[in-house]
C-alpha positions as CSV (number, residue, x, y, z in Angstrom):
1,X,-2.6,-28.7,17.2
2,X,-3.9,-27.8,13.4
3,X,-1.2,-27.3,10.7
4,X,-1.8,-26.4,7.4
5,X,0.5,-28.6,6.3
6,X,-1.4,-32.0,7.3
7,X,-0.2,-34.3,4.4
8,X,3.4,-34.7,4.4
9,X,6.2,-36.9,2.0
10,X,9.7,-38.5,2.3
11,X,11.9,-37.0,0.5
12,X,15.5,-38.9,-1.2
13,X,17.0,-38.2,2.1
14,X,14.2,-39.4,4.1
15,X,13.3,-36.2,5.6
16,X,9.0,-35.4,5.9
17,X,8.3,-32.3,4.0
18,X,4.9,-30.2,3.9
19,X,3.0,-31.3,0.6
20,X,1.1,-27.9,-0.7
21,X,-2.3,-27.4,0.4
22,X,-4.7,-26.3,-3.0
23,X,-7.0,-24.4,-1.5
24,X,-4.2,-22.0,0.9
25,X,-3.5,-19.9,-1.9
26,X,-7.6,-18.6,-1.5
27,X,-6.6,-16.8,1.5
28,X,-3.1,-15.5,0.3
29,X,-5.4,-14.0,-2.6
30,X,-8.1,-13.3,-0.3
31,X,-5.4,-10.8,1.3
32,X,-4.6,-9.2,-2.0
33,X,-8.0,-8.4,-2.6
34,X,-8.2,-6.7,1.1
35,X,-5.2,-4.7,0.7
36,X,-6.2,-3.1,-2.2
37,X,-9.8,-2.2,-1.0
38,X,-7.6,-0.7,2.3
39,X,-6.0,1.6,-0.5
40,X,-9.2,2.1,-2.7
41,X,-10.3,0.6,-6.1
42,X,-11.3,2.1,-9.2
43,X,-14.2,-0.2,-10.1
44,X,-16.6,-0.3,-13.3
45,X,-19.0,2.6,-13.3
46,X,-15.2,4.7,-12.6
47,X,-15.9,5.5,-8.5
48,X,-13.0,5.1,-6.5
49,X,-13.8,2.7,-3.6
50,X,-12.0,2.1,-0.1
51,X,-13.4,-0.5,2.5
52,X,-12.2,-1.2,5.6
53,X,-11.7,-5.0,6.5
54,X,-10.8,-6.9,9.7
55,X,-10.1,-9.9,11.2
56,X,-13.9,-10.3,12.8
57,X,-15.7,-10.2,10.2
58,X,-17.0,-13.4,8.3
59,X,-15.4,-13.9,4.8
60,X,-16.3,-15.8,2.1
61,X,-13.9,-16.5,-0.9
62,X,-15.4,-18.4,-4.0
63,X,-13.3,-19.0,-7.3
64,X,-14.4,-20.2,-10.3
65,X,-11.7,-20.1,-13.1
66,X,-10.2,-16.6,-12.9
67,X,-12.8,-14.9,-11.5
68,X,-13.4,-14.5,-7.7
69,X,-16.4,-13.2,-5.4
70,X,-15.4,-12.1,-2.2
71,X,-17.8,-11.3,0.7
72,X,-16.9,-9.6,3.9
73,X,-20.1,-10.2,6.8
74,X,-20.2,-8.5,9.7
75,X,-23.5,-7.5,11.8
76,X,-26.3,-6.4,9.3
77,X,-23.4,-5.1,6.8
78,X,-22.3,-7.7,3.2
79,X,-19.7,-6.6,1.0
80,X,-19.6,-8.2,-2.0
81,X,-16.1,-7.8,-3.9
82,X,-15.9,-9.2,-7.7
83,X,-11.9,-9.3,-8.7
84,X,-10.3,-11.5,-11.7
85,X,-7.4,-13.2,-11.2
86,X,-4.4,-12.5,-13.6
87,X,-1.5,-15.0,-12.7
88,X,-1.4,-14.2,-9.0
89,X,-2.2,-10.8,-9.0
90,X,-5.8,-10.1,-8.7
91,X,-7.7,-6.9,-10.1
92,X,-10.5,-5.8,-8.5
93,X,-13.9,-4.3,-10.8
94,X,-16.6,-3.9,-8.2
95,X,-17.5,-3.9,-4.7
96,X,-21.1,-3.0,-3.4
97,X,-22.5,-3.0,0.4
98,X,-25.4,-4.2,1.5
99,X,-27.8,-4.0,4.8
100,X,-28.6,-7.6,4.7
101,X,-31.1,-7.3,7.8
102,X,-32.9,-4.7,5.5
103,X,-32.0,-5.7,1.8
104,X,-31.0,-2.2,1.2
105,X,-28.2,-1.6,-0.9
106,X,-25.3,1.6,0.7
């Protein structure tokens, strides 16, 4: 059975506690990012934004520093969120669709 908590350490007591994955967080953000696009955004160009999310769709999550890209595949459809992180709240600023078997952008 996979756990997220693979690595573990003795503690004083000799006890085996879960040593904190890195990379988890991603997905705790990655949820952030989804609720607020369930709610709608107010992104860049001042349009307010909702998109619709769900557990069968592909996702990609890529940070670099405090910014993140986000994209949500499912079918033909790409949605490409870009969000900065503040702390660990995260603030999206844009979010486009694409038809990636056509390249045309929704």
């Amino acid at each position: 059975m996979f756990s997220i908590f693979m690595n573990q350490e003795k503690t004083a007591t000799g006890a085996s506690s879960p040593v904190k994955d890195p990379v988890f967080p991603l997905w705790k953000i990655e949820r952030q990012v989804a609720e607020q696009l369930r709610r709608g955004v107010k992104v860049l160009d001042g349009s307010v934004v909702a998109v619709s999310t769900g557990s069968s769709m592909f996702t990609y999550v890529r940070k670099i520093d405090n910014e993140l890209i986000i994209k949500y595949v499912e079918g033909c459809i790409a949605v490409t969120v870009s969000a900065v992180l503040i702390g660990e709240e995260v603030k999206v600023h844009n979010v486009t669709v694409h038809n990636i078997c056509s390249g045309v952008e929704l």
